[in-house]
C-alpha positions, 0 to 999 in steps of 0.5 A: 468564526469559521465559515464551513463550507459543503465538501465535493463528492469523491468523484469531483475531489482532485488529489494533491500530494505535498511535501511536508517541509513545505506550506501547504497548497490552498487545495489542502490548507486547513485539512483534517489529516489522519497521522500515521505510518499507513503501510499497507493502508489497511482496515485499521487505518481506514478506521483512522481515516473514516474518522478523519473524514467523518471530521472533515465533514463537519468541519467543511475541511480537506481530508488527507493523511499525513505520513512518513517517508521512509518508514521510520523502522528503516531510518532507525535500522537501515540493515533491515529494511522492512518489507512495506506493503504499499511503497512510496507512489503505491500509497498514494494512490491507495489513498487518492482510490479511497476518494481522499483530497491529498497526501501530506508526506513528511520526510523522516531524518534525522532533524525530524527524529530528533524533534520533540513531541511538543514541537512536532504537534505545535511547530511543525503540525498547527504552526507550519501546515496549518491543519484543521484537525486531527485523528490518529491511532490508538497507539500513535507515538511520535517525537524524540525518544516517541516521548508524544503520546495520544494524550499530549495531542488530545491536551494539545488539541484541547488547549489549542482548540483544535478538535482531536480524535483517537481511533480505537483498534480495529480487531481481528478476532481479539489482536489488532490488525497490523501490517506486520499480520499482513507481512505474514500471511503472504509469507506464507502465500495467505492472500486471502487473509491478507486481502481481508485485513488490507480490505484490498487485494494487494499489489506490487508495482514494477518496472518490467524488465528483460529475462532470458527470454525462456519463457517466450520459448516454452509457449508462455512469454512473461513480463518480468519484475524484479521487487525489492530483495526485502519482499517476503512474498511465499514462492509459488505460483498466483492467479494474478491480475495487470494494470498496464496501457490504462487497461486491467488484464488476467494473468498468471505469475511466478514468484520465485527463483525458477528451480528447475533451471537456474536457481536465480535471484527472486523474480515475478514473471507474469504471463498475460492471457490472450495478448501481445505486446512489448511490455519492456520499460513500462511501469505495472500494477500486479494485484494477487487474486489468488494462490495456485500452488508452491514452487517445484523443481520438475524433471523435464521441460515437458512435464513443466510446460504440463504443469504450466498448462494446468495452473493457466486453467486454474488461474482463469477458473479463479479469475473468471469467478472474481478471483479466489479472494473476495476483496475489492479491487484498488488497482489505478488505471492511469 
């Protein structure tokens, strides 16, 4: 008989990430894990994942998800990677801010594409780590040829006496939610829409780099990113927030390639408000509250520096009330 234990609040909950083709630490050992790609983590995976907490819970178990790296639309066709919303560390961390006990990160080869469905769940889920329980989505398919369907884990779960749950999906009007909806509202600069199907404001995170210097010379010295080419992101202009140094500061930020001069490579240069500081080799968190207006080509330095000028004073009227998108807030403050 199993002996149920109380689970600690979220607050009290430290955050274990493991690989997969390991044994899972104590502090994850019988865990209920909701399986999925989770990219985004969107409220359709919360849905999954409030399930499996709810499962947690009850059973007196950890609570983690169990994902894949890399996503395996990247495995599969390596000559188009998908833009992912929340890349590896970036997950994880929208996972730990949803009071999870940990990640359980599988990696996706060509030994686990080549597994069968049945030694998927028996060998490697219930043999090798052991998990406590199950949830996943409605249309979670899984193993060689994705031959595994819900009701093969259902019928597992069932013989195994292991408790299984399928989640329904969550809708949005009538079509499910997804992350390929959430790729195409910020191709077209919707991030409110995105933010309301994430249940998040999204966010990228990057290493700044050095520019040209150009806009230190144009009054707005900014902290330049360079995101993965595959990022769909519309060009424009966002009222923007940073995480950076443990803090959250208000910004503005380009997303572009800067047509009024060079005609470059997309790039995000962020300029913060009211500070100072060299930034260079730090690794920030850019959160997107809003959308400004579209990329332009001006005529004159001037009239760019007016207009810079102009979507500043919008951007801190956007921020100032919240931001323009009514969601909360994941940004980690490390």
């Amino acid at each position: 008989m199993t002996t149920r234990r109380s689970r600690p609040g979220k607050a009290d909950r430290p955050f274990t990430v493991i690989d997969a083709s390991a044994s899972p630490p104590p502090a994850l050992q019988g865990a209920v894990v909701a399986i999925g790609n989770f990219d985004g983590l969107h409220r359709g995976h919360f849905a999954v994942i409030g399930r499996a907490e709810a499962m947690a819970e009850r059973e007196g178990r950890p609570v983690a998800i169990l994902t894949f790296e890399p996503h395996p639309r990247s495995f599969f066709k390596p000559d188009a990677p998908v833009f992912r919303l929340t890349p590896p560390g970036v997950k994880e961390d929208v996972a730990r801010a949803l009071g999870l006990d940990g990640a359980i990160v599988m990696p996706f080869d060509a030994a686990l594409a080549g597994t069968s469905a049945r030694d998927f769940i028996e060998t490697i889920l219930i043999e090798r780590l052991g998990i406590g329980g199950i949830v996943i989505g409605h249309d979670f398919h899984f193993g060689k040829g994705r031959e595994g369907s819900p009701d093969m884990i259902v019928e597992t779960g069932m013989r195994r006496g292991l408790p299984v749950e399928v989640a329904d999906a969550f809708l949005e009007g009538a079509e499910p939610v997804s992350s390929s909806m959430i790729r195409k509202a910020l191709a077209e600069a919707d991030v409110e829409t995105a933010a309301r199907l994430l249940g998040h404001r999204w966010f990228v995170r990057g290493e700044v780099v050095h520019g040209d210097k150009r806009g230190r010379l144009l009054g707005y010295p900014t902290a330049n990113m360079v995101l993965p080419k595959e990022t769909t992101l519309a060009h424009g202009i966002y009222a923007v927030r940073m995480a950076v140094d443990g803090a959250v500061r208000d910004g503005v930020a380009s997303f572009g390639r800067r047509p009024t001069f060079d005609d470059g490579a997309p790039r995000l240069e962020t300029f913060l408000f009211d500070f100072s500081g060299d930034l260079y080799g730090k690794t920030v968190d850019v959160e997107f509250c809003g959308f400004i207006r579209g990329e332009e080509k001006f005529e004159s330095v001037e009239a760019l520096i007016a207009r810079m000028n102009e979507d500043s004073a919008t951007a801190k009227a956007m921020l100032a009330r919240g931001g323009h998108v009514p969601a909360r807030s994941l940004l980690p403050v490390r």
